[in-house]
C-alpha positions in Angstrom: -43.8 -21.0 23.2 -42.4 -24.7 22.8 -44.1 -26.6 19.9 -44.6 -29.7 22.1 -46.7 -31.4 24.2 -49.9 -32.7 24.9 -51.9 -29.2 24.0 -50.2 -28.8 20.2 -51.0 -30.7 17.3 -49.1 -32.9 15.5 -49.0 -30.9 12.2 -47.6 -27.9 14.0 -44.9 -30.1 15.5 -44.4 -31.3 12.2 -44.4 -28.4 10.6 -41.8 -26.0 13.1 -39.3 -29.2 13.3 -38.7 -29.3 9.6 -39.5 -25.4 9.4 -36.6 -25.0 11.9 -34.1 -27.8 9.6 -35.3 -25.8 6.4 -33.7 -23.0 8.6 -30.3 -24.6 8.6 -30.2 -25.6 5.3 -30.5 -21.8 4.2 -27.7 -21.3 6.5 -29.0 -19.8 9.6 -26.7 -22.2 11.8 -29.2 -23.3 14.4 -27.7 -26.8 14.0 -28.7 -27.6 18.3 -31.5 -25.7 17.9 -32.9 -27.4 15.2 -32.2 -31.2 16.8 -32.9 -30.3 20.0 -36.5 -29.3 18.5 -36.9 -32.4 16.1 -35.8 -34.6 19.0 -38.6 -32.7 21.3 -41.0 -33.9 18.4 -40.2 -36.9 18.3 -41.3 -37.6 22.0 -44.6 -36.0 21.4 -45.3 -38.1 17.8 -47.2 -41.4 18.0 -48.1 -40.8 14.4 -46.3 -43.1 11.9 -46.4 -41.1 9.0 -44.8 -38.0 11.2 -42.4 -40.2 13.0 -40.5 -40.9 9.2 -40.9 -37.2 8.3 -39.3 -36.4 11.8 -36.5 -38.6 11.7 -35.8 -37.5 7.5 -35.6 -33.9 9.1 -33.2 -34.7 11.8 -31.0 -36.9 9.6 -30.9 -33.3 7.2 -30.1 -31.4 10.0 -27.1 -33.5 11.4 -26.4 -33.5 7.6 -26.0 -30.1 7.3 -24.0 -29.7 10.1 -21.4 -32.0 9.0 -21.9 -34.9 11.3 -22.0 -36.9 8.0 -21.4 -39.9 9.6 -24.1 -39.4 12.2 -26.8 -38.7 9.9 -26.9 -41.8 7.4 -25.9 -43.8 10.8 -29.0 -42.5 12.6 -31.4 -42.9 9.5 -30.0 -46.2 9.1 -30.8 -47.3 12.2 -34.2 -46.0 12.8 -35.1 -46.7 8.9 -34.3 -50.3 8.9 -38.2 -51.4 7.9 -39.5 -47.9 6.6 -38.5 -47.4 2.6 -38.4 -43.7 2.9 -36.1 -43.3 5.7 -33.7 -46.0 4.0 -33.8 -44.3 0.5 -32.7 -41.2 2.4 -30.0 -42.8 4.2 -28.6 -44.5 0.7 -29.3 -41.0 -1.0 -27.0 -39.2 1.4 -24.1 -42.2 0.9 -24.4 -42.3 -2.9 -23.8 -37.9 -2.4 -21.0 -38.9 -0.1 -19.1 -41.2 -2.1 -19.6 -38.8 -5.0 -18.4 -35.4 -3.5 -15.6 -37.4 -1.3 -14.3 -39.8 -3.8 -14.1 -42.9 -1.6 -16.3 -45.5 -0.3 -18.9 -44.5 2.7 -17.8 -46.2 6.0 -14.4 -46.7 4.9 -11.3 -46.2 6.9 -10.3 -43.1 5.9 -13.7 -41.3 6.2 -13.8 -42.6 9.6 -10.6 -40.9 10.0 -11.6 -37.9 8.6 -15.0 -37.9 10.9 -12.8 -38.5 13.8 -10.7 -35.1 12.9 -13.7 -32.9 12.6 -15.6 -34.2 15.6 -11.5 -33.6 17.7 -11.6 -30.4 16.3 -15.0 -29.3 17.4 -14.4 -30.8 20.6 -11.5 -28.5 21.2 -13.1 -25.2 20.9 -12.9 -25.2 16.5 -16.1 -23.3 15.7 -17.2 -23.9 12.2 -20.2 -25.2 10.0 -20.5 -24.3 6.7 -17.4 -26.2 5.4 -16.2 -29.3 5.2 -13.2 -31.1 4.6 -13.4 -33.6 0.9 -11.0 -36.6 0.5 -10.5 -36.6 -3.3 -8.1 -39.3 -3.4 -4.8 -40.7 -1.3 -3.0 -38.0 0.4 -5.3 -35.1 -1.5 -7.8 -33.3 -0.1 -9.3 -30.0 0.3 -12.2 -27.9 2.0 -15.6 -26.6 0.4 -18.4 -25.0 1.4 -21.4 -26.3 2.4 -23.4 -23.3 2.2 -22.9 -19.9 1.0 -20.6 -17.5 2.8 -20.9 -13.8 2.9 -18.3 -11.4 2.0 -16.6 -10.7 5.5 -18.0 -13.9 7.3 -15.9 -15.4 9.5 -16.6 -19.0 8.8 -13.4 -21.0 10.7 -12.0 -19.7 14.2 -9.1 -22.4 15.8 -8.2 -21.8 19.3 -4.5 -21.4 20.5 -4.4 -24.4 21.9 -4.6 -26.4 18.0 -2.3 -24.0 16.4 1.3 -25.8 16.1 4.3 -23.3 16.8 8.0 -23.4 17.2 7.4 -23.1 21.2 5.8 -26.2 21.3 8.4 -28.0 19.7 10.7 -26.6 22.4 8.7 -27.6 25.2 9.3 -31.4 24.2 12.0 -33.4 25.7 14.1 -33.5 22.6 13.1 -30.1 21.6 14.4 -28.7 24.6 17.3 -30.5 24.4 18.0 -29.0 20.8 17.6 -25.9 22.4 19.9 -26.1 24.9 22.8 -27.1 22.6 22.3 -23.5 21.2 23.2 -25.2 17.8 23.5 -22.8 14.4 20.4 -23.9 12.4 19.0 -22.3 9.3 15.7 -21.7 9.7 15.3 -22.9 13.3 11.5 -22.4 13.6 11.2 -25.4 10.9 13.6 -27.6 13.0 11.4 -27.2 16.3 8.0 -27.6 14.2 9.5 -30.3 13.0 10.7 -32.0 15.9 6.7 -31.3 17.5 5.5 -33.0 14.8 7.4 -36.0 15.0 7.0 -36.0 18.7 3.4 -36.9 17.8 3.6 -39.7 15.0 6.1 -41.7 17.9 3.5 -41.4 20.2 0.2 -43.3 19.6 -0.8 -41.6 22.4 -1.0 -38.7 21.7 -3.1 -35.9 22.1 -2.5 -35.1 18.3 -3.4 -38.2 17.6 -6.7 -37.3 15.3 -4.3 -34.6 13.1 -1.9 -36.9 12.7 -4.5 -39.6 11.0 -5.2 -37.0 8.7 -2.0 -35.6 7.8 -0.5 -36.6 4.2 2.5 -38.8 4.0 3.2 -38.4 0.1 6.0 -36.4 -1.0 6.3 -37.9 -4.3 5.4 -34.9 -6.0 8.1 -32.9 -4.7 11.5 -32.9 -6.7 13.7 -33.3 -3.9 12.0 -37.2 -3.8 11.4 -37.5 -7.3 13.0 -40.9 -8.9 16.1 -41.1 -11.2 14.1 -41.6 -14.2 12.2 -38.6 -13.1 15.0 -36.8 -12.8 16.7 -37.3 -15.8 13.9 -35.0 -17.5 15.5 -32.4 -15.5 18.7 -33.0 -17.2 20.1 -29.3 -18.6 17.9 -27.2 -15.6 18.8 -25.7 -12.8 16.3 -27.5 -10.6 18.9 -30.5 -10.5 21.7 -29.1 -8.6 18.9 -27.1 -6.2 17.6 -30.6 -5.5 20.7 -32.0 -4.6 22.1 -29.0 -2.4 18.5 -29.2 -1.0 19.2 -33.0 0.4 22.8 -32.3 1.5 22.0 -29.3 3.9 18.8 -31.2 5.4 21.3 -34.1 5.6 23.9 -31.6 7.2 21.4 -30.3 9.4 19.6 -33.7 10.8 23.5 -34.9 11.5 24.4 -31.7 13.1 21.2 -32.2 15.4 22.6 -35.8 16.1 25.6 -35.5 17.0 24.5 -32.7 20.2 21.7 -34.7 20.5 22.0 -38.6 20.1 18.3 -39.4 21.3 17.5 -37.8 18.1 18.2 -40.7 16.0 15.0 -41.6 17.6 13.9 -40.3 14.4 15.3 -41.1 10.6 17.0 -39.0 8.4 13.8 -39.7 5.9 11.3 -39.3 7.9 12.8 -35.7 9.1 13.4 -34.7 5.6 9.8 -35.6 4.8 8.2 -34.0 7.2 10.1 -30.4 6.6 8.9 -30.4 3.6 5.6 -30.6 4.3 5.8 -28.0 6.9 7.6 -25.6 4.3 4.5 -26.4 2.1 1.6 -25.8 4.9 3.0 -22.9 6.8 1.3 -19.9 8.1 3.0 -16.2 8.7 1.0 -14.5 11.5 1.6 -11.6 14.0 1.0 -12.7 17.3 1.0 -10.0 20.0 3.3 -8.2 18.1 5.6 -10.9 16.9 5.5 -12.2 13.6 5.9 -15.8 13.7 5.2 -19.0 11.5 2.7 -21.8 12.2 0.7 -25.1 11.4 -3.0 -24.9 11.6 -4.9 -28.0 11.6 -7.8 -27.7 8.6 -6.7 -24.2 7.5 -3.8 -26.1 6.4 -6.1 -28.6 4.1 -7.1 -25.0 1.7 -5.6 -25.8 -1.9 -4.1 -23.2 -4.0 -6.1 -21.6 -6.9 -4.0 -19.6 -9.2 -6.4 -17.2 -10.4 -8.8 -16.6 -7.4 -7.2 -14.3 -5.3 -8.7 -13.5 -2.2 -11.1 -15.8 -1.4 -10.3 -15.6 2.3 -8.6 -13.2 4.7 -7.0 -15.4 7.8 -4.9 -13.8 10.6 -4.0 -14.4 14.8 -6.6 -12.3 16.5 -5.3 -11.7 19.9 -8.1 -10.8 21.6 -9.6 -14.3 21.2 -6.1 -16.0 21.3 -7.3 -17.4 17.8 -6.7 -17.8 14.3 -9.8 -16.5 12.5 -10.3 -17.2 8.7 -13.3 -15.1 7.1 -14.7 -14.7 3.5 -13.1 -11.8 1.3 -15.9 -12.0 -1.3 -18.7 -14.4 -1.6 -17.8 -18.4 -1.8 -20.5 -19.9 -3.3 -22.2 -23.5 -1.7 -20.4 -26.4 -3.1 -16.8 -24.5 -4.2 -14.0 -25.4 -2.4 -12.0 -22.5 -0.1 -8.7 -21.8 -2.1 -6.0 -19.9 -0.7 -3.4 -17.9 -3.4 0.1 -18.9 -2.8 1.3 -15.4 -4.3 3.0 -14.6 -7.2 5.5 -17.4 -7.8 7.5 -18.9 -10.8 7.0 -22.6 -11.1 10.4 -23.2 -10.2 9.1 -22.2 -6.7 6.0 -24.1 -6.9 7.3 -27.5 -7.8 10.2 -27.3 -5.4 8.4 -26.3 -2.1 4.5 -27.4 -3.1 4.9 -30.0 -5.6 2.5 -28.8 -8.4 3.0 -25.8 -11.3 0.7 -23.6 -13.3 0.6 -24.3 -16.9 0.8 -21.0 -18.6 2.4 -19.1 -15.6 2.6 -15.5 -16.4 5.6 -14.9 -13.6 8.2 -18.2 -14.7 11.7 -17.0 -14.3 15.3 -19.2 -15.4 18.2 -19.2 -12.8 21.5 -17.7 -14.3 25.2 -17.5 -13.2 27.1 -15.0 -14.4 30.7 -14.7 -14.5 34.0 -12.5 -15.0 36.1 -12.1 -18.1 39.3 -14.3 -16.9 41.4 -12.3 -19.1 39.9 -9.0 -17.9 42.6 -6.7 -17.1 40.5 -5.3 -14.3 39.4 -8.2 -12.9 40.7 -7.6 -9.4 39.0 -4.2 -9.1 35.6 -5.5 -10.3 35.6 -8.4 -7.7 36.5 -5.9 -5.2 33.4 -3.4 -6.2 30.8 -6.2 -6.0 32.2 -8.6 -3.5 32.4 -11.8 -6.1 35.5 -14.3 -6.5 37.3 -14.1 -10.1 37.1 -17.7 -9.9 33.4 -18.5 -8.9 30.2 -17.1 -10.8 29.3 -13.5 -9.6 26.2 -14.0 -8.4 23.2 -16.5 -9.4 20.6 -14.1 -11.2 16.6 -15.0 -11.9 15.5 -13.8 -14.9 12.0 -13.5 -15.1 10.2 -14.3 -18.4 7.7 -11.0 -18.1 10.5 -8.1 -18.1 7.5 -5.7 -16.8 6.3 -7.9 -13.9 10.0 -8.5 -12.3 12.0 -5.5 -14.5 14.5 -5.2 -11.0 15.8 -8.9 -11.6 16.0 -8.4 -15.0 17.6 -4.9 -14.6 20.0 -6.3 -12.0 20.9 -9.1 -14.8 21.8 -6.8 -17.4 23.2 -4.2 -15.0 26.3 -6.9 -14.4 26.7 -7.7 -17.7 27.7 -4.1 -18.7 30.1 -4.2 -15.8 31.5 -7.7 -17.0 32.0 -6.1 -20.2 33.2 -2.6 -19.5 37.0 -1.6 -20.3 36.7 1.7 -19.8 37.2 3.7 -16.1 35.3 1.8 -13.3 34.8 5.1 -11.8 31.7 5.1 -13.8 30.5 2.5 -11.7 30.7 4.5 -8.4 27.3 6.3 -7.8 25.4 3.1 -8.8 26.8 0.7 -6.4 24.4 0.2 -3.2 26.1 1.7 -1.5 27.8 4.0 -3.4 31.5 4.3 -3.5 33.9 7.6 -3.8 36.7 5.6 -5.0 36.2 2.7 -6.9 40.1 1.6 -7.4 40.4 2.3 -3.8 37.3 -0.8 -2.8 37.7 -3.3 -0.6 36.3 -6.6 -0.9 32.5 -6.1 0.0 29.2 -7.6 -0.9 27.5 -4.5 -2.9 24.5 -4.3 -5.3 24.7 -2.9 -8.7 22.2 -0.7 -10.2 23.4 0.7 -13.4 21.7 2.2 -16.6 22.9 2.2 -20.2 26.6 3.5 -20.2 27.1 4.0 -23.7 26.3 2.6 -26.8 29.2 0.5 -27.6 29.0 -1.1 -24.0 25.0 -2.2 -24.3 26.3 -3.8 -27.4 28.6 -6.0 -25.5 26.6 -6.7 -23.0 23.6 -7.8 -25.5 26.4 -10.4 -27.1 26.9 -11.7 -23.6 23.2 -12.3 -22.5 22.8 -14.0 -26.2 26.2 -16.1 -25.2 25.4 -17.2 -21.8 21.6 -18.0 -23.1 23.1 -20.4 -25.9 25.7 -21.5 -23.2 22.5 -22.6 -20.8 20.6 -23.8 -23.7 23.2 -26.3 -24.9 22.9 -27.9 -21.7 19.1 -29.2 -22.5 19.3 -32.7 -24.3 16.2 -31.7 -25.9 15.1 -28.9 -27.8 11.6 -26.4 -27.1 10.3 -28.4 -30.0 10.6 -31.4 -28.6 9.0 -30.5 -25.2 6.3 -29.3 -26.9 5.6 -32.7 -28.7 6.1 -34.9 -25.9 3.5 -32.3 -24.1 1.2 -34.0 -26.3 0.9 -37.0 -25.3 -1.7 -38.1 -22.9 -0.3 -41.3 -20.8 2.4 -39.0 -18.9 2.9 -39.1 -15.1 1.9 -35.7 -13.0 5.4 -35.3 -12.4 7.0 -36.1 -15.8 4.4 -33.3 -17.1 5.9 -30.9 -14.4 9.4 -32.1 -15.5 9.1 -31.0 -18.9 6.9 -28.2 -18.5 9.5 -26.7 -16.4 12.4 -27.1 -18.3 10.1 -26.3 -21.6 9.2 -22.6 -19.8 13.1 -21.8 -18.9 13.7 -22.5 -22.4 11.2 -20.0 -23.4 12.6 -18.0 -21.4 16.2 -18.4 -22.6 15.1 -18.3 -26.2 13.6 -14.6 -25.4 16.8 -13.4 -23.7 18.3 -14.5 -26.7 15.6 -12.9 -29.2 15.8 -9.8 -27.0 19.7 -9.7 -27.8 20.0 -10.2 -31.8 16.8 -7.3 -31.4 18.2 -4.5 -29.2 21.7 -5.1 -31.8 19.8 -4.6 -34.0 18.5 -1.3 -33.3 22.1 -0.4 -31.7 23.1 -0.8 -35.3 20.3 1.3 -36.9 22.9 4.8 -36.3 19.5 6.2 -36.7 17.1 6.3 -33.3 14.1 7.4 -35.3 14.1 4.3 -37.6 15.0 2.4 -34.4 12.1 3.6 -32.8 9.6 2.7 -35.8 11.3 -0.5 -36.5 11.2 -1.6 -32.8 7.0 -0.9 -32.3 6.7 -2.7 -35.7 8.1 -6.2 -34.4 8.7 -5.9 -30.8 6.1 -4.0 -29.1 4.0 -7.0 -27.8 7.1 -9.1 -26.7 7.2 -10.1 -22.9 10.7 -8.1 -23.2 8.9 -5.2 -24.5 10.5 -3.2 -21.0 13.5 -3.5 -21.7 13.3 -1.5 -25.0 10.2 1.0 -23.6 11.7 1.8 -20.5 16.4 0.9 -21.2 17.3 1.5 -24.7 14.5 3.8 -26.3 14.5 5.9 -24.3 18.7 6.1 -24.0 18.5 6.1 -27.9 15.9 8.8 -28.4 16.5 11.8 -25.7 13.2 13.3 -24.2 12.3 17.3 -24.4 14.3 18.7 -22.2 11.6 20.2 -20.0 10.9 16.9 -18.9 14.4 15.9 -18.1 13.9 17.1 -14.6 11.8 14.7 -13.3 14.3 11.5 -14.7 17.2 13.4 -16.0 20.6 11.4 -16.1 24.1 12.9 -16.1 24.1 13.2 -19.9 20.7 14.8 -20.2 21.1 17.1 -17.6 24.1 18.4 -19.7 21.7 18.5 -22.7 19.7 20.8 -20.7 22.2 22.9 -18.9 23.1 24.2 -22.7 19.7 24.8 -24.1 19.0 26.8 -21.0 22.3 29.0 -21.6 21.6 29.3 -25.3 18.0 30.5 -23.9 19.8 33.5 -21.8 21.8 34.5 -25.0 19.5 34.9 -27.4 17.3 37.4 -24.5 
């Protein structure tokens, strides 16, 4: 039965209208339901005193739905001489202002308004988020109500979702195409290329999106200033910025010169906008194929470093969609995070522009290098594929030996080749792959897995970590100290904190690869793996390098009962066991 009409009361149309908005508000979604009902009210109310309760409900309603805009502009409009209606309207741009962080009615809100409504208009289905403007170029999405574990609360349709083909299907992007040029990471280039497409064209169908989307790259190093970058001074990050600019610069002029309509865009405006796109990009399967993709909204979700799982998002073919639901519950108010993975901040800060203080995964890029007076030099380039005149390889060292022990492992693996004099042929069976011959190698790329050798040889390769860590340290104008002082101080920028909180965690990191040599020496030293042992769990056992001694040298140093050498036995061991089995047979 409809509540309206000459035959029902007003206090029952009064009542199911704002029975029907105090619906939505505990999140049952019937946002048209609920206005088409208040709006049926209204018709039938001649009553005053109803009328302002009406009107109160349906500015709520719209409210709730996230026509923000619509709601304080209806109540303002119909509440121009009623005191309640008005106090509503102001109530709901005073909440605006506070949860958005900029003034109600100004450009970029309408901006923002204009997005959500283009969104909806194409098929987005949402309604219990919301996108909040928290300042210039930062923003995120929250919840407006509480979503279930499981609920799908944000489905975009095919036809919003940006992908490499639609860059391709532009003039110039088809043009790229056909030159069948050699590009790294093509995907980006034609993403790219679409995206540009649309800021040239004010036109454009895009046109809402591209209101919205950030401009500011400050906060990424490869734009950061020189004074900036002079707290860089001794890292790593430094030389990655600057082979960073050259290939995009190698890549935008490589593009030019097959395509000279492509000038249409600057070298800074295409070096801008991939490194946005590296920073908003979605892997998907679609039918099949794993590609990458832009997604309009999804793409405003910040990272969180400890919530993991807030949301589960994925291409669902059979409604040609991306689909975004809740992994666990998000409660009203808190904004939808996304986990960016397990990253060191050196990863962070170059493709997203922010660290994480305290990062438990942080890692410090070395390079490693040959002996130039090794008499075998020759033979070790050819096992590993590396130049006797250029570094080996460039190693990350993580500063959590447990969380990344293969890195670390790999690290120390070619130091005790860079420091072995003894027959490579030890070296054989733990090259990937393996090799028969190892004097007999050509020159090919080959990973090297290899354990403890001997004694003697850890104890050279210790003294080379602790070397090259000094080496890498020297280069710092600053010392850990230092960094930690100037931490201190409260009037530094957002990225001169990131500057020296970066460089301050490699130095950790250093410092422990340094700590971690003088220890395992140490023990090395000992001639007694018992005392070793003790001495070890007394001062190193809650080190981040604690794997390296528990799972390397301890075990090497102290050999396990021989009944369990089965399972993990090396050559040596299995000797070990080979003889206490034949002394077994003797004495039956």
């Amino acid at each position: 039965m409809r509540l309206y009409g000459k035959t029902t009361g007003l206090t029952l149309l009064r009542t199911r209208a704002l029975n029907i908005g105090l619906e939505c508000l505990a999140g049952l979604d019937r946002h048209g339901e609920a206005l088409e009902e208040v709006d049926n009210a209204l018709k039938g109310s001649a009553n005053d005193a109803s009328r302002v309760q009406l009107a109160v409900a349906k500015g709520e309603v719209l409210w709730n739905s996230g026509e923000l805009a619509k709601a304080v502009g209806y109540l303002e409009s119909v509440g121009e001489n009623v005191p309640a209606v008005r106090e509503k309207a102001l109530e709901m741009k005073q909440l605006y202002e506070k949860v958005h962080c900029m003034p109600y009615g100004s450009p970029a809100m309408e901006k923002f308004e204009a997005f959500t409504a283009w969104m909806k208009e194409n098929g987005t289905r949402f309604s219990k988020i919301e996108v909040r403007y928290y300042g210039p170029d930062y923003r995120g999405v929250h919840t407006m109500k509480e979503l279930r574990e499981e609920e799908v609360f944000l489905t975009i349709p095919k036809s919003l979702i940006i992908t490499s083909q639609k860059g391709k299907e532009t003039p110039l992007g088809a043009k790229v195409l056909k030159a069948s040029l050699d590009l790294n990471w093509d995907y980006l280039v034609y993403i790219n290329i679409f995206l540009l497409t649309q800021f040239h064209d004010p036109n454009s169908f895009w046109k809402p999106y591209m209101d919205v989307y950030p401009r500011d790259v400050s906060t990424f190093p490869i734009f950061y200033t020189k004074e900036e970058r002079k707290l860089l001074q001794g890292s790593v990050m430094n030389s990655h910025i600057d082979d960073e600019i050259e290939e995009v610069r190698q890549e935008y002029t490589k593009i030019v010169q097959a395509v000279p309509e492509f000038k249409l865009f600057t070298l800074d405006e295409y070096m801008r906008n991939k490194t946005l796109i590296i920073s908003r990009i979605f892997y998907v399967t679609i039918h099949n194929v794993v590609d990458r993709i832009m997604v309009p909204l999804a793409d405003m979700f910040n990272h969180h470093y400890e919530r993991l799982g807030d949301t589960h998002w994925r291409y669902v073919d059979k409604e040609e969609a991306f689909v975004v639901s809740a992994e666990k519950t998000i409660h009203k108010g808190d904004p939808i995070c996304e986990h960016y993975g397990e990253k060191p901040n050196y990863r962070f800060l170059f493709y997203y522009g922010f660290l994480i203080e305290g990062n438990a995964n942080n890692c410090v890029y070395v390079k490693l290098y040959f002996n130039k007076d090794d008499e075998q030099i020759i033979e070790k380039c050819n096992m590993v594929g590396a130049y006797a005149d250029a570094e080996i390889k460039t190693f990350k060292y993580f500063d959590n030996y447990d969380i990344e022990d293969t890195h670390n492992n790999k690290f120390f693996s070619y130091l005790r080749l860079i420091e072995y004099s003894g027959e490579l042929q030890a070296f054989g069976k733990h090259l990937i792959p393996s090799v028969v011959d190892v004097n007999a190698c050509n020159f090919v790329r080959r990973k090297l897995r290899c354990p403890i050798l001997s004694i003697e040889n850890e104890k050279k390769a210790l003294l080379k970590a602790k070397e090259v860590a000094t080496e890498y340290l020297s280069k710092y104008p600053d010392s850990y100290e230092k960094d930690m002082e100037l931490l201190n101080q409260k009037d530094l920028t957002f990225n001169q904190r990131n500057c020296i909180v970066l460089r301050s965690d490699e130095k950790k990191i250093l410092m422990g690869i340094m700590e971690l040599a003088e220890l395992g020496l140490k023990l090395l030293n000992m001639n007694n793996s018992n005392k070793a042992k003790e001495y070890y769990e007394k001062v190193g056992k809650d080190k981040t390098y604690a794997a390296y001694f528990d799972r390397v040298l301890i075990p090497f140093l102290i050999p396990v009962s021989y009944t369990h050498l089965r399972a993990h036995e090396t050559g040596r061991n299995l000797v070990c066991r080979l003889l206490l089995e034949k002394k077994k047979k003797k004495k039956k």
